[in-house]
N, C-alpha and C positions, 0 to 999 in steps of 0.2 A: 864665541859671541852669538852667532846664528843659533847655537844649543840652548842657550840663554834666553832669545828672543825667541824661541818655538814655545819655549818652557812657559815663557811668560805670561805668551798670545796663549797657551793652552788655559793656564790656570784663570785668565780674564775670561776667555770665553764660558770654563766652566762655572764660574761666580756669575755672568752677566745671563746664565742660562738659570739655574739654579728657581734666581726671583720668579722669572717672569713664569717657570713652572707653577712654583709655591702658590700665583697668583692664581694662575688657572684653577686650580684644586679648590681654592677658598670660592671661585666664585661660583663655581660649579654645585658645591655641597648641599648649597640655601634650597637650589634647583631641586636635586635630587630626591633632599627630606621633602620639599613640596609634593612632589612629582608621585612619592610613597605613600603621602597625607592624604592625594586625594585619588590615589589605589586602594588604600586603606576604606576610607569611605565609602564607594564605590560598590567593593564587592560586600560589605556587610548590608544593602543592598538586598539581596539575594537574600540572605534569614530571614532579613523582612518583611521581605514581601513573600516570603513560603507562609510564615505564622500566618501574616495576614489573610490570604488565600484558604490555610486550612480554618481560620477561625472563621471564615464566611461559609467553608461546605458545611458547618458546625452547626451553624444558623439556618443552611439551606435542608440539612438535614432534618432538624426539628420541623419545619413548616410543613414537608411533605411525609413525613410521620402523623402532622395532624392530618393533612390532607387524605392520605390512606384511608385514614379514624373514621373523617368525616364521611366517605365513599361506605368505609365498611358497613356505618350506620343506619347509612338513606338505605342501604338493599337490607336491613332489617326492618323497612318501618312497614308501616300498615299501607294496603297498595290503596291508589286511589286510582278513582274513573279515567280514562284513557282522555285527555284535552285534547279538544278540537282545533285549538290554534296551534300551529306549527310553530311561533316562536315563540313559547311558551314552553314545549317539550326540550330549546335547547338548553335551560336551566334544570331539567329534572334528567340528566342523566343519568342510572343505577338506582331510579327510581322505581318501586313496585307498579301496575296500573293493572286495571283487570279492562277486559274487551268482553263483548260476546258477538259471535259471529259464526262465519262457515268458512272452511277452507278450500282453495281452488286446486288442489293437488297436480295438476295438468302442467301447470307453472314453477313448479318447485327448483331452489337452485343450488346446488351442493359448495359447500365451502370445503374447500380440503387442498392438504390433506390436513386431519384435527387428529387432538384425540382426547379422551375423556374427561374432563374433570373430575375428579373423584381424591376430594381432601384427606379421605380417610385411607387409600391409595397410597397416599403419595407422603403422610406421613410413615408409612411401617417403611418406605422405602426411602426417606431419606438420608442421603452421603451413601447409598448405593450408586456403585459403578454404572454396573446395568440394572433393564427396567423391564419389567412386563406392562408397557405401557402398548396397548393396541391401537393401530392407525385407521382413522377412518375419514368421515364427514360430518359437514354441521348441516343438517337438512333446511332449508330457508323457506318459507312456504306462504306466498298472498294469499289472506285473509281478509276477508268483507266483514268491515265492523257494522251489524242492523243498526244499531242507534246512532250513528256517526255517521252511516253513508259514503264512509271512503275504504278502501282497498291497502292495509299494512304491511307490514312482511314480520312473519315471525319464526326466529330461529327455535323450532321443534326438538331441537338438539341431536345427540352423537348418536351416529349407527359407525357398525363396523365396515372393512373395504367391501365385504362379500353383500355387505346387505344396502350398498348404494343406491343400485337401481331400484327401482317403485317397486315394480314385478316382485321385488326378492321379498316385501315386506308388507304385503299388500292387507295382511290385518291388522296394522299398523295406520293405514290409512282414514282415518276418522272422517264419516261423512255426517250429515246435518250440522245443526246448532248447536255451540257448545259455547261454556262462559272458559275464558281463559286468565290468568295471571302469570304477567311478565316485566322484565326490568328494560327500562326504555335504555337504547341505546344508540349514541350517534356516530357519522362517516367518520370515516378513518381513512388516512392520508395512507400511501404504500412505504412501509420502511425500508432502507436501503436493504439489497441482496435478496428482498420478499418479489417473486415474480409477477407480468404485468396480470390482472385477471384477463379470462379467455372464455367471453362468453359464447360464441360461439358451441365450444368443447364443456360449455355449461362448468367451467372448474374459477371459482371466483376464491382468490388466495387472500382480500383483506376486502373489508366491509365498503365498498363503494354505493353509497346509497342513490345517490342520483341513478348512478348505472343499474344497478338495479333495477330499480323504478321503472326504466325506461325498457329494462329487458322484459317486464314483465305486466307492464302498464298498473303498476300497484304506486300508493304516495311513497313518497320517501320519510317513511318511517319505521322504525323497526324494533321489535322486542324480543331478547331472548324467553323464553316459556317458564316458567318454574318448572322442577322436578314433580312433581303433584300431575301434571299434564302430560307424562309418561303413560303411554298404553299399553297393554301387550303386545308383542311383534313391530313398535315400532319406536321413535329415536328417543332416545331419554337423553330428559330436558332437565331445567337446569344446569344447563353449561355456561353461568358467566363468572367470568373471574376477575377480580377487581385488582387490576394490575395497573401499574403506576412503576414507570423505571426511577429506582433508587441507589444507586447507586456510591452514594456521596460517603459511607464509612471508607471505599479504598481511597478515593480523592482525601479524605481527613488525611489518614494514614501517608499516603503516597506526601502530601505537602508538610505536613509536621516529621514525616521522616527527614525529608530534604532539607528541611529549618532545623533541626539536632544536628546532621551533619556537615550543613554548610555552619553550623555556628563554631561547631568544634574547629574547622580549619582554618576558620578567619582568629580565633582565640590562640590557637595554636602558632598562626601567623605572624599576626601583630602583637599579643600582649608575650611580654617579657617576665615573667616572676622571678623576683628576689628573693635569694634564701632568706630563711630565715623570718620571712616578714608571712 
């Protein structure tokens, strides 16, 4: 009888258990497909927002393609007379202007270290490892404009290291009155890892125009020289380069990669295909 009554109480217990599992499962499932539905959604998310990212450097890149254009332009255009209003010059940056005037050579300030601009350079050597590119300075030099009455600063352009100091280059040194053409250019902020400038040690690593100015009692204004304005024994000019960071074809890349491959895994994920269909 007791054999009987175990048997009994066991088979009740396993029937009275059985439900109340079964229940649990059913109630659980609703949960779970939720729970996957807005997983699901969720991470598709992420392709979305990569497309959408690369399709704006897309856009970003067009605008500063023209922008380049436009820059490339204005430094071909026909120069005009150097303006006497200072806010006026900060619309004409890469603008040609011609000056006539004298230079104060006493005052000169070296930019460096530089080195040449030379286009025709630097295509025969481009996707080259190495460069025969020579290090030197950008020579900066206060000039008295006659007609104007104020004191500019004009980058004379690239000498080598050996030919820095004045001494080295001294028939390079242009005195009297002379007419010049140059591309106006304005202050420049220091970019991260570019070192503080050191006037003192006269070595100025980004265009600080105020400081300048004040190193040298000249206005804060500044042209690079055209190539034209090259003398003998001293720095050849034309050293400006219309550079604009562009960046934006890896950002394309780099977001439209990441949108192909997050789409393949979320498809991979969620959708289920049917043979056959």
């Amino acid at each position: 009888m007791a054999s009987d009554h175990m048997a009994v109480s066991s088979n009740f217990l396993r029937v009275a258990w059985m439900p109340r599992r079964c229940g649990r499962s059913a109630a659980e499932a609703p949960a779970t497909k939720a729970d996957d539905s807005a997983l699901q959604w969720l991470l598709l998310l992420i392709p979305v927002t990569a497309f959408g990212l690369g399709t704006w450097q897309v856009q970003r890149r067009k605008w500063k393609l023209r922008l380049i254009a436009e820059l490339e332009s204005r430094v071909m255009a026909e120069p005009i007379p150097l303006p006497a209003d200072p806010v006026e010059l900060k619309n004409l940056e890469y603008r040609p202007v011609t000056v006539r005037g004298h230079f104060d050579h006493s005052k000169e300030l070296h930019m460096m270290p530089r080195t040449m601009v030379d286009p025709a350079r630097e295509a025969r050597e481009a996707g080259r490892i190495s460069s025969s590119t020579e290090s030197g300075a950008f020579v900066v030099t206060p000039f008295h404009c006659t007609d104007l009455g104020v004191t500019i600063l004009v980058n004379r352009g690239f000498v080598p290291r050996n030919k820095v100091k004045p001494e080295a280059r001294q028939k390079g040194q242009v005195e009297g009155e002379v007419d010049l053409t140059g591309v106006v250019r304005l202050t420049e902020t220091r970019k991260p890892f570019v070192p503080e400038n050191n006037p003192e040690r006269n070595h100025w690593h980004y265009r600080d125009l105020e400081a300048m100015a004040r190193t040298t009692g000249a206005d804060p204004i500044f042209i690079d020289a055209d190539f034209k304005s090259t003398v003998p024994g001293g720095p050849i000019g034309g050293q400006t380069r219309v550079t604009l960071r562009n960046e934006h074809m890896q950002y394309i890349i780099t977001w439209y990669g990441l949108c192909a491959a997050t789409s393949y895994m979320w498809l991979k994920k969620f959708l289920r295909w049917t043979p056959g269909m």
